[in-house]
C-alpha positions as CSV (number, residue, x, y, z in Angstrom):
1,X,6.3,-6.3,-2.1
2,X,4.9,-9.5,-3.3
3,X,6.4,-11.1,-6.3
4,X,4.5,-13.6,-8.7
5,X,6.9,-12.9,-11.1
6,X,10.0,-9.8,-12.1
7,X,7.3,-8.1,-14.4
8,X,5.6,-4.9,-12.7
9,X,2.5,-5.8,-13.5
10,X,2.3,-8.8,-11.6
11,X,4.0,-7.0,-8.3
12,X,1.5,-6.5,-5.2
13,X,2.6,-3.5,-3.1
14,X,1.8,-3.3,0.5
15,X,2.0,-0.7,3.0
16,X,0.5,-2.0,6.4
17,X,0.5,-0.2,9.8
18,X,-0.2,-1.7,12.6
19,X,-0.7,-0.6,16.8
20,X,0.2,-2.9,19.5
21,X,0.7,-5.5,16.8
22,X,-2.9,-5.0,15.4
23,X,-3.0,-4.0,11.5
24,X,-5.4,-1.1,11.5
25,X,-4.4,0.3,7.7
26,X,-3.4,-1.2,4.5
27,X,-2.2,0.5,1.0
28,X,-2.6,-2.1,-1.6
29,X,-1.5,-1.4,-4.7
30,X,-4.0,-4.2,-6.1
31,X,-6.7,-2.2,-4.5
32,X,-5.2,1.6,-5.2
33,X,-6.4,2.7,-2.0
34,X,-6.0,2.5,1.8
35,X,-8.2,-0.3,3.6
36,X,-9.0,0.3,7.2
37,X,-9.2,-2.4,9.7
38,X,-10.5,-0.7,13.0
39,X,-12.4,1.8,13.9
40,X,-9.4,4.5,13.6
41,X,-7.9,2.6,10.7
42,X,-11.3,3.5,8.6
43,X,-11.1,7.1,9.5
44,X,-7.5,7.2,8.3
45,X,-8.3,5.5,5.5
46,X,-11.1,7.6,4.7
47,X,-8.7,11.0,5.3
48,X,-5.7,9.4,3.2
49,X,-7.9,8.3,0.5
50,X,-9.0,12.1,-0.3
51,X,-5.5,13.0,-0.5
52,X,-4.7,13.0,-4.2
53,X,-0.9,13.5,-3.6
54,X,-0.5,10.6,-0.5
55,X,-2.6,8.2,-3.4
56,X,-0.4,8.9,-6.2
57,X,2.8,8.9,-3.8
58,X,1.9,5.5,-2.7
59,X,1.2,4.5,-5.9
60,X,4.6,5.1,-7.3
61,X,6.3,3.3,-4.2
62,X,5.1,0.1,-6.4
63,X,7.8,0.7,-9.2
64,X,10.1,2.9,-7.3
65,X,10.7,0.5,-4.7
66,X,9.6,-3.0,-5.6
67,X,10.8,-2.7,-9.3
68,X,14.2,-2.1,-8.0
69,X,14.5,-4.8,-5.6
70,X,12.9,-7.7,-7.8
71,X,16.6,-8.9,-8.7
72,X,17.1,-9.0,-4.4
């Protein structure tokens, strides 16, 4: 999570993965999708990204898990 300030609307969510420490797909909430950095990272995010249910689940990660922590 990245914090400009403790309102939700200003609360960047991030979910990166990375292999062999190489980021190869991003979620960010900004964006609303996945982002693919590699060749394998684009197909991924291509797969992910017609998954209504992994978009919306990742979506809601923004409030469920940085809205709680903004007081950490």
């Amino acid at each position: 999570c990245v914090f400009n300030s403790s309102e939700l609307k200003d609360i960047q969510y991030i979910d990166s993965y990375y292999y062999n420490k190489l980021e190869f797909i991003r979620f960010d909430s900004n964006v609303g999708k996945y982002v693919g950095y590699t060749e394998l990272g684009v197909k991924n995010a291509e797969i992910w990204n017609n998954n209504p249910s992994q978009i919306a689940s990742e979506r809601a990660q923004r409030e469920a898990y940085c809205l709680t922590n903004v007081g950490i």
